[in-house]
Backbone as CSV, one residue per row, in Angstrom:
resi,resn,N_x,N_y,N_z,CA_x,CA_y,CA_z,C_x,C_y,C_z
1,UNK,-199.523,-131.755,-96.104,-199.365,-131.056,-94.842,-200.743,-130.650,-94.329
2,UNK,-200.867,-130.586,-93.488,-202.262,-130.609,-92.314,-202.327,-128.883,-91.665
3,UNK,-203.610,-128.475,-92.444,-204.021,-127.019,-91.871,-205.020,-127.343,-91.076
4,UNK,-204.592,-127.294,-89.815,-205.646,-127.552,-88.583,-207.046,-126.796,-88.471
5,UNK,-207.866,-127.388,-88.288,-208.946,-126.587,-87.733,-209.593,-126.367,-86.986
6,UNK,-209.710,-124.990,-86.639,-209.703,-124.396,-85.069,-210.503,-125.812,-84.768
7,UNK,-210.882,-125.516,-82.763,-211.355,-126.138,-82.399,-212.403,-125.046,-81.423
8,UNK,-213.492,-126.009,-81.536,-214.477,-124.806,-80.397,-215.057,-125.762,-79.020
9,UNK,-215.570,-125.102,-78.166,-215.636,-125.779,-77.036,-216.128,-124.904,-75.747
10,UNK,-217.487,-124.897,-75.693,-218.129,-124.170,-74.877,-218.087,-122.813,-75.339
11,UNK,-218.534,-122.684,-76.288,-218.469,-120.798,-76.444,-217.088,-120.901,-77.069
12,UNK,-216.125,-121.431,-76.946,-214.751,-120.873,-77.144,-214.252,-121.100,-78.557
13,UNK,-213.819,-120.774,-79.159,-212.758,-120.914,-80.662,-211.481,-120.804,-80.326
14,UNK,-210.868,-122.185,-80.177,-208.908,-121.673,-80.613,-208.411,-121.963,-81.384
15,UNK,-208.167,-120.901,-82.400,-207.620,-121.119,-83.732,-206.109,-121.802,-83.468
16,UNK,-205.954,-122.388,-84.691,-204.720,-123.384,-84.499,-203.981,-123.104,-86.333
17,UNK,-204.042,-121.507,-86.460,-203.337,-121.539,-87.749,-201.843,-121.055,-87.368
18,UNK,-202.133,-120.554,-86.092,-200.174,-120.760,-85.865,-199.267,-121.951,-86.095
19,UNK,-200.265,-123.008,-86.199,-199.708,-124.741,-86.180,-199.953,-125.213,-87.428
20,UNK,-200.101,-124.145,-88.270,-200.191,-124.235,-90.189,-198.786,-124.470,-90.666
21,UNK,-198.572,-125.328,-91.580,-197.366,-125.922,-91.915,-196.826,-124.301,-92.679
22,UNK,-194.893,-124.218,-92.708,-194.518,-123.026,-93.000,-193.224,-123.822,-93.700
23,UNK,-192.500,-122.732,-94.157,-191.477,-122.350,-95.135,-190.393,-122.125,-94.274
24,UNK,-189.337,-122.221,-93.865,-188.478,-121.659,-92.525,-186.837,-121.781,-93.783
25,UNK,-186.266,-120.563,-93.685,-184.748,-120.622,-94.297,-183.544,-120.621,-93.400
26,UNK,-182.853,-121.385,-92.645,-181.839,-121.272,-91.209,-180.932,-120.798,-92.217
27,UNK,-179.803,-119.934,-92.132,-178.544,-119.572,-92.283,-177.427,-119.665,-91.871
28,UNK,-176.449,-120.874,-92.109,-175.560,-121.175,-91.329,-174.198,-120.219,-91.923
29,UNK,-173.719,-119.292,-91.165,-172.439,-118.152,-91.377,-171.481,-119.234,-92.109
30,UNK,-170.436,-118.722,-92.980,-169.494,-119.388,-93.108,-168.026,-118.900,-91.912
31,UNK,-167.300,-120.235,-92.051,-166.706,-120.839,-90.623,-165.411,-121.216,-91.434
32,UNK,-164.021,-120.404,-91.035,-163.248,-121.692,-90.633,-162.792,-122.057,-92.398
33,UNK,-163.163,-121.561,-93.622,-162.951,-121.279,-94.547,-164.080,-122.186,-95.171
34,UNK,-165.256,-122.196,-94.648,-166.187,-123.380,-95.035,-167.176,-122.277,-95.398
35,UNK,-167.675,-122.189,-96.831,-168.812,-121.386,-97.383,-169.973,-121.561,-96.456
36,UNK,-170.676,-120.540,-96.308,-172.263,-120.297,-95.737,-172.957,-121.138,-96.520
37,UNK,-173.857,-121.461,-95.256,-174.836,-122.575,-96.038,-176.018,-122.369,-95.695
38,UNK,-177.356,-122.282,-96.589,-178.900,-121.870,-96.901,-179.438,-123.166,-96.714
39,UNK,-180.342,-123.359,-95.495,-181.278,-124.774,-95.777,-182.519,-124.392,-95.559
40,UNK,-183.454,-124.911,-96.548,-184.955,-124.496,-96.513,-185.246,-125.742,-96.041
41,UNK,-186.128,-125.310,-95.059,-186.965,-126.781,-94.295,-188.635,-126.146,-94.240
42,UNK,-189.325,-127.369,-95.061,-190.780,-127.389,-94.778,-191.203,-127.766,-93.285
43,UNK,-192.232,-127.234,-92.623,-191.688,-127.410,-91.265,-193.433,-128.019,-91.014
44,UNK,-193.874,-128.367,-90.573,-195.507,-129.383,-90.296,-195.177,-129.208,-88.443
45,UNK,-196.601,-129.346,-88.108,-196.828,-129.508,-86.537,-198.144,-130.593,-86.302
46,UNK,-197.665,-131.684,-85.172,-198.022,-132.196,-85.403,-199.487,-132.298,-84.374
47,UNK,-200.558,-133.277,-83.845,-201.443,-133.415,-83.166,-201.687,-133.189,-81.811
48,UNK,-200.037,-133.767,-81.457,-199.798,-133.852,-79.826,-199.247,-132.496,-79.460
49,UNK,-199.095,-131.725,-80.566,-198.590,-130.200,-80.122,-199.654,-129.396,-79.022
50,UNK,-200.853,-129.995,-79.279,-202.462,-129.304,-78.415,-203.625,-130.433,-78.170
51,UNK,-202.853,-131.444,-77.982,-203.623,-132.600,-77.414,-202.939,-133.463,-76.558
52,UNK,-203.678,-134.385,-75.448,-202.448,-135.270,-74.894,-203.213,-136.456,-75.146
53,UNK,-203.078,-137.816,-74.794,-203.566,-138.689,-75.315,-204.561,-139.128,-73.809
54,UNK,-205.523,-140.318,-73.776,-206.587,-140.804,-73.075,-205.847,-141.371,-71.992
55,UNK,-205.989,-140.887,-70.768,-205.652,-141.638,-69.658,-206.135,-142.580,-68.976
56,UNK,-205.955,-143.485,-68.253,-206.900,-144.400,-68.120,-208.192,-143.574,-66.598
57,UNK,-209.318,-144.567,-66.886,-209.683,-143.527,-65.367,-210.401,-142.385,-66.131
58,UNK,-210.134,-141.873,-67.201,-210.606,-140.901,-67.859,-212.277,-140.931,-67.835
59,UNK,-212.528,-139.568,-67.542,-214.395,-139.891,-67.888,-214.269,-138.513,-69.073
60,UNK,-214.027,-139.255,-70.600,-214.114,-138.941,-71.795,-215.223,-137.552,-72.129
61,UNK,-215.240,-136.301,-72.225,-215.956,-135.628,-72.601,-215.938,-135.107,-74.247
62,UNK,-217.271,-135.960,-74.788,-216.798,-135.817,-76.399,-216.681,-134.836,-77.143
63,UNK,-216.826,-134.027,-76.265,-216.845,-132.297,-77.205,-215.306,-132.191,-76.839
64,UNK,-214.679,-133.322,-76.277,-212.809,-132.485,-76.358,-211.678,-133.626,-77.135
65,UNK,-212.918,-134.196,-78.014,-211.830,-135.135,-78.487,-211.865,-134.483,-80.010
66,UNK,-210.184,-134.548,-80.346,-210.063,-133.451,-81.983,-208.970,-135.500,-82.336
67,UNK,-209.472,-134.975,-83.625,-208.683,-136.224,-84.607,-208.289,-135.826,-85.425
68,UNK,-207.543,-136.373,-86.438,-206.019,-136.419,-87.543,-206.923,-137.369,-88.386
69,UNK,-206.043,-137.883,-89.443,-206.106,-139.108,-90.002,-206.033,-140.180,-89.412
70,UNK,-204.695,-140.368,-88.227,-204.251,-141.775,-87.697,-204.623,-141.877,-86.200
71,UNK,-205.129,-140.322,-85.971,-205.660,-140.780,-84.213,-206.952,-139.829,-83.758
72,UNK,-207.694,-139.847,-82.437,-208.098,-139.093,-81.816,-207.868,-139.100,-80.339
73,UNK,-207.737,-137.774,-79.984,-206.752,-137.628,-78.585,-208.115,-136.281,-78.026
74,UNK,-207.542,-136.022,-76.724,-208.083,-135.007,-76.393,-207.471,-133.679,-76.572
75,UNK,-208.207,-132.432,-76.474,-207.959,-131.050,-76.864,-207.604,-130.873,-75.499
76,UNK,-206.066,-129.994,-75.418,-205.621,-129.828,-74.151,-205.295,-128.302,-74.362
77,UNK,-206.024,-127.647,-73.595,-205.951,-125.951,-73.451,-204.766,-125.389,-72.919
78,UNK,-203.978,-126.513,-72.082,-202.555,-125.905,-71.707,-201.135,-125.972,-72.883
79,UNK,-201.815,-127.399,-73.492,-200.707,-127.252,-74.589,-200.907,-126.495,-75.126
80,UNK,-202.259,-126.810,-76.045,-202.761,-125.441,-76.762,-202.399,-123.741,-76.507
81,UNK,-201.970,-123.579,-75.202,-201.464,-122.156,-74.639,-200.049,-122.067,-75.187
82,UNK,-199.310,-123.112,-74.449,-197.653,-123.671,-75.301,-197.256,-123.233,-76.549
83,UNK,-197.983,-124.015,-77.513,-198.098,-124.080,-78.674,-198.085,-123.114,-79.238
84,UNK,-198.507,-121.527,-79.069,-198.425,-120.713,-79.237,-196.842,-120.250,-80.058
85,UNK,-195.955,-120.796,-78.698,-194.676,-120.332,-78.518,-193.668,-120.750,-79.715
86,UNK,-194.589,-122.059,-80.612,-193.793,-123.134,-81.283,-193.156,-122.439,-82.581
87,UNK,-194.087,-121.615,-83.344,-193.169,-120.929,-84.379,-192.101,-120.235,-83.960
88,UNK,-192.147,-119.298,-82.912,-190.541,-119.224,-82.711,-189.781,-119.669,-82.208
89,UNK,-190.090,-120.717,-81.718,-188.867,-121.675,-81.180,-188.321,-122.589,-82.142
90,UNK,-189.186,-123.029,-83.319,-188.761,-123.768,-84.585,-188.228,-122.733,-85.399
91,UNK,-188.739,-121.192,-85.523,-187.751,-120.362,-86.018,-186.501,-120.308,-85.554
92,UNK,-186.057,-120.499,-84.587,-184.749,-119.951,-83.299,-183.753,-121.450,-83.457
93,UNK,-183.889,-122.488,-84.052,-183.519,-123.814,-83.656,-182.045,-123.975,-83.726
94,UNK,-181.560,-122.629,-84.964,-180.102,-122.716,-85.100,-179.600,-122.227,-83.588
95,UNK,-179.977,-121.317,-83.001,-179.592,-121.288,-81.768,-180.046,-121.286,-80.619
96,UNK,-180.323,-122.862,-80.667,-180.323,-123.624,-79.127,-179.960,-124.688,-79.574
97,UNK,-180.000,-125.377,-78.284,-179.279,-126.619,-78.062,-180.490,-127.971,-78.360
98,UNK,-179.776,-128.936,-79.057,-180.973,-129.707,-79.881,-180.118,-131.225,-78.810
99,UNK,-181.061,-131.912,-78.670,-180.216,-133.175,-78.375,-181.163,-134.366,-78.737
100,UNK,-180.848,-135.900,-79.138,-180.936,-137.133,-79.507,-182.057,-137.793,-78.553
101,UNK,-183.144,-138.382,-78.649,-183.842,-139.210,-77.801,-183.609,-140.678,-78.355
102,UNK,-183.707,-141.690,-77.391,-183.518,-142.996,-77.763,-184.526,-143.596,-78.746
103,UNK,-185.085,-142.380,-78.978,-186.357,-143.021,-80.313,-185.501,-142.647,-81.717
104,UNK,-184.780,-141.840,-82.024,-184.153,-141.892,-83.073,-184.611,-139.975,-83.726
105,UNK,-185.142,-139.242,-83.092,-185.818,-137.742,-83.229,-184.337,-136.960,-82.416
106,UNK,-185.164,-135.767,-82.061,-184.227,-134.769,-81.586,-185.341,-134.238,-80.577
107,UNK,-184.835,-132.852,-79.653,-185.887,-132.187,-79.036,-184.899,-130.990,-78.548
108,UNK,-185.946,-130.118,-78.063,-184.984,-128.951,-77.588,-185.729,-128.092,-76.087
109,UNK,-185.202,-127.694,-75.793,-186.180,-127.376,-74.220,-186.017,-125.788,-74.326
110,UNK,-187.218,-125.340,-74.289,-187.677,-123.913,-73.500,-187.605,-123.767,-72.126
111,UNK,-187.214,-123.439,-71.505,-187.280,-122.653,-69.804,-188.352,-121.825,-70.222
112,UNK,-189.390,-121.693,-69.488,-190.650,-120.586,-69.247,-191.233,-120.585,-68.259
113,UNK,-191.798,-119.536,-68.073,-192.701,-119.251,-66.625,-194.361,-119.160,-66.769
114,UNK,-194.531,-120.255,-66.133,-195.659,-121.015,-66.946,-196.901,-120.924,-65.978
115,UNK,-198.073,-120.178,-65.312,-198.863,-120.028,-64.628,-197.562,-119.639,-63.022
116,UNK,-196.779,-119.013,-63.100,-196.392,-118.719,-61.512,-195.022,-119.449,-61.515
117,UNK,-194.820,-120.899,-62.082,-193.595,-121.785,-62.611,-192.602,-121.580,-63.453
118,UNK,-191.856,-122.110,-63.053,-190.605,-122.214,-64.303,-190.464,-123.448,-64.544
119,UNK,-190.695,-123.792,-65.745,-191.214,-125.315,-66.351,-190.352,-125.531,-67.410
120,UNK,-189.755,-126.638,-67.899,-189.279,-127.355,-69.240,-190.315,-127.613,-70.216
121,UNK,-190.330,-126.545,-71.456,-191.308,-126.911,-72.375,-190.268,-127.462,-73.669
122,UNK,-190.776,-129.155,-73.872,-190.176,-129.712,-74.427,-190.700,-130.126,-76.064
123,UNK,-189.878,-130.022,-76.777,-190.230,-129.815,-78.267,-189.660,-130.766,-78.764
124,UNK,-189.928,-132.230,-79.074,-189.488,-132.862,-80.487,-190.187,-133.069,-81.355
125,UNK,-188.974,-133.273,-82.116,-188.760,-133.024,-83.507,-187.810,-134.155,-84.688
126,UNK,-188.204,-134.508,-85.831,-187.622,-135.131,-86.839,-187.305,-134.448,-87.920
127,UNK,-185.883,-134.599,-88.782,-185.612,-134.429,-89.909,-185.813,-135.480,-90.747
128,UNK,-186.222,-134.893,-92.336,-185.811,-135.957,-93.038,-185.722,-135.067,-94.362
129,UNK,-185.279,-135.304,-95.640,-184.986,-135.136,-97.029,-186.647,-135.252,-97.778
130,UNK,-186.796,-134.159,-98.225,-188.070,-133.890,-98.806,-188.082,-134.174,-100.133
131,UNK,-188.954,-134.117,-100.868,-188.693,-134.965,-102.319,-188.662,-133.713,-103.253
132,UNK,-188.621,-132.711,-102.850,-188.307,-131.615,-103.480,-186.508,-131.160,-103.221
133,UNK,-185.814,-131.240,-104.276,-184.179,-131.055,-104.576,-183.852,-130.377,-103.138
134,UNK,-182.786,-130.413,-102.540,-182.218,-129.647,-101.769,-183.102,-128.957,-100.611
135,UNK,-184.259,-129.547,-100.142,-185.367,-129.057,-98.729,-185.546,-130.240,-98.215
136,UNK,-185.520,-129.804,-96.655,-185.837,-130.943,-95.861,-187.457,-130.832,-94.716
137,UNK,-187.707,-131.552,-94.242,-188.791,-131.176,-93.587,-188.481,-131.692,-92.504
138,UNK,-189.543,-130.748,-91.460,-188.972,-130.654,-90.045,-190.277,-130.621,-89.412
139,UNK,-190.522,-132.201,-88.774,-191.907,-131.820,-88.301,-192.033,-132.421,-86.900
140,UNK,-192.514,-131.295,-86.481,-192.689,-131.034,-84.578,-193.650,-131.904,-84.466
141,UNK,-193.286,-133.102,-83.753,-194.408,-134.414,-83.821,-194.978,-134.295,-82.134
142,UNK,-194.702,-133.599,-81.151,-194.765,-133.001,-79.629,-194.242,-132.204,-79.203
143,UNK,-195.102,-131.764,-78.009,-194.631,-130.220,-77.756,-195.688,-130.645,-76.302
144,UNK,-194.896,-130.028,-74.587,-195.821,-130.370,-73.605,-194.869,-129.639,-72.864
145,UNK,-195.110,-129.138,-71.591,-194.286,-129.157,-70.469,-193.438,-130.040,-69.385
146,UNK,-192.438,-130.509,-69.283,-191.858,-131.438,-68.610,-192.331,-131.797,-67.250
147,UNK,-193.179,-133.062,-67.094,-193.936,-133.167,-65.251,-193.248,-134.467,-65.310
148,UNK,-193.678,-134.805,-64.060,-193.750,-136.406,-63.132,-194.018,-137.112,-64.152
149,UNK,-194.761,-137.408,-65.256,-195.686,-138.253,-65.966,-195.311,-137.823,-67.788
150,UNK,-194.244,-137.403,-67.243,-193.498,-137.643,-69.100,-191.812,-137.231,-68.754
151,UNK,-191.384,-138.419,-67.609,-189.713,-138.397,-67.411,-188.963,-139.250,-68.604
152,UNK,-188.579,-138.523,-69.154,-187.304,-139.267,-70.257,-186.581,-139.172,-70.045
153,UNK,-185.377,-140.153,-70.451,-184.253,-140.208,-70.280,-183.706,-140.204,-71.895
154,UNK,-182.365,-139.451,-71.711,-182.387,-138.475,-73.017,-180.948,-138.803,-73.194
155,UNK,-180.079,-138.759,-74.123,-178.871,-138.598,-74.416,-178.135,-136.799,-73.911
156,UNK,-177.559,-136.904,-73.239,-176.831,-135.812,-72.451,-176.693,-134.353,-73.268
157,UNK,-175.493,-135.229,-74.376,-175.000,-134.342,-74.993,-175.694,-133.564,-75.699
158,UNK,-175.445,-132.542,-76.586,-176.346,-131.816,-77.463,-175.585,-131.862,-78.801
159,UNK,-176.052,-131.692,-79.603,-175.806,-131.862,-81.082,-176.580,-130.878,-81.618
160,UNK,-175.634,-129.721,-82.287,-176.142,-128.596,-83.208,-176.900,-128.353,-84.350
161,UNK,-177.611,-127.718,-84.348,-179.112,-127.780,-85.237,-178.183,-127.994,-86.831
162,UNK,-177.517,-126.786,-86.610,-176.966,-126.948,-88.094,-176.394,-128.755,-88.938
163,UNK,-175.714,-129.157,-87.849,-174.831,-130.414,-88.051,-176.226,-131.089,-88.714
164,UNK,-177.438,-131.352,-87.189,-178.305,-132.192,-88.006,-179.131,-132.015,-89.341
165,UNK,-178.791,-130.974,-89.701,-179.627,-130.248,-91.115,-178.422,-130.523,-92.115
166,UNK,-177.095,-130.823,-91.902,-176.020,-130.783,-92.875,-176.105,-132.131,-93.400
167,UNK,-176.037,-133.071,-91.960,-176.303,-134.553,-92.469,-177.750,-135.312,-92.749
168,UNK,-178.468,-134.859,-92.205,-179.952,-135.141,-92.790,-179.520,-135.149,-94.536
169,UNK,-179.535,-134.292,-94.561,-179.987,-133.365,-96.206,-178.161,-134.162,-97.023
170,UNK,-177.216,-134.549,-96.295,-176.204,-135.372,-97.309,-176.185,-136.672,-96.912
171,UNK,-177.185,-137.296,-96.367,-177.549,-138.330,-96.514,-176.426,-138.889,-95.018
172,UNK,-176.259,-138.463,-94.282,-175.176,-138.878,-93.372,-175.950,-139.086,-92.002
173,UNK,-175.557,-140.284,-91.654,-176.054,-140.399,-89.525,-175.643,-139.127,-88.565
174,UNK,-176.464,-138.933,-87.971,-176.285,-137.782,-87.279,-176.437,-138.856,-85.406
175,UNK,-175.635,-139.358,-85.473,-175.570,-140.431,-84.151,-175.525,-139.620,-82.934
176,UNK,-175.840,-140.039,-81.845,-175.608,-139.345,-80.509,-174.351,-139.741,-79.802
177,UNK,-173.493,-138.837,-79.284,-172.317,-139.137,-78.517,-172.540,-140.071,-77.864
178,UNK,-171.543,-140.975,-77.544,-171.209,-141.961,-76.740,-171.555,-141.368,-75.325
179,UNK,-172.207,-142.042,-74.464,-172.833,-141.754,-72.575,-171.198,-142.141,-72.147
């Protein structure tokens, strides 16, 4: 797991240990005569959470390009503002509404008021079965505000955080409703 490091940039430091991989326990109530259920998810954030990638046309300033292992992108101060918001919204996941992208992930949308706006801040996200018994990991691979220039088209329905943490972790498809 990847402990980011800050980034500086003209005088500035923005620490990025809010985007330090964490421990998260969801609690699903028992239902309906169905025992309560405990899922620990290792939770990672990923690059594009405070970077966006090279546009074309771009006149590249190299003091704003931050890299990973597998890429380098630019340092974006608005995500980077976003991003902020991401531990509790990956804390909160049991309650909101999660839904399916045609890539095979999930995502979930914030409403916020964003410089004067009310904007879609959009969060996906993947499960998968961690190699440690009974934990899954949950890692926020993007995180941006919804514009003109990142329209997806999304599966409608929504599908509950819990469901996808029940079947992740028993090995079961967590498919998107039929359109």
């Amino acid at each position: 797991m990847i402990l980011w490091k800050p980034f500086s940039k003209d005088g500035i430091t923005y620490d990025l240990t809010h985007l330090h991989p964490r421990t998260v326990t969801y609690e699903e109530a028992a239902k309906e005569g169905r025992p309560a259920r405990k899922y620990t998810v290792d939770v990672e954030f990923g690059l594009h959470c405070f970077t966006r990638g090279f546009k074309e046309g771009d006149d590249v300033d190299p003091g704003l390009i931050y890299s990973d292992a597998r890429e380098s992108r630019l340092f974006d101060s608005h995500r980077y503002d976003l991003s902020k918001r991401l531990p509790e919204i990956v804390g909160n996941l049991a309650n909101r509404k999660c839904y399916h992208t045609k890539h095979g992930n999930f995502f979930t949308i914030e409403i916020i008021k964003d410089e004067g706006h009310t904007v879609q801040y959009e969060v996906y996200f993947t499960l998968s079965r961690s190699s440690k018994k009974g934990v899954l990991n949950l890692s926020v691979q993007s995180a941006y505000s919804h514009d003109p220039e990142h329209q997806r088209k999304h599966h409608k329905k929504s599908v509950g955080f819990f469901v996808v943490l029940f079947n992740t972790l028993n090995k079961r498809p967590t498919n998107p409703a039929p359109q």
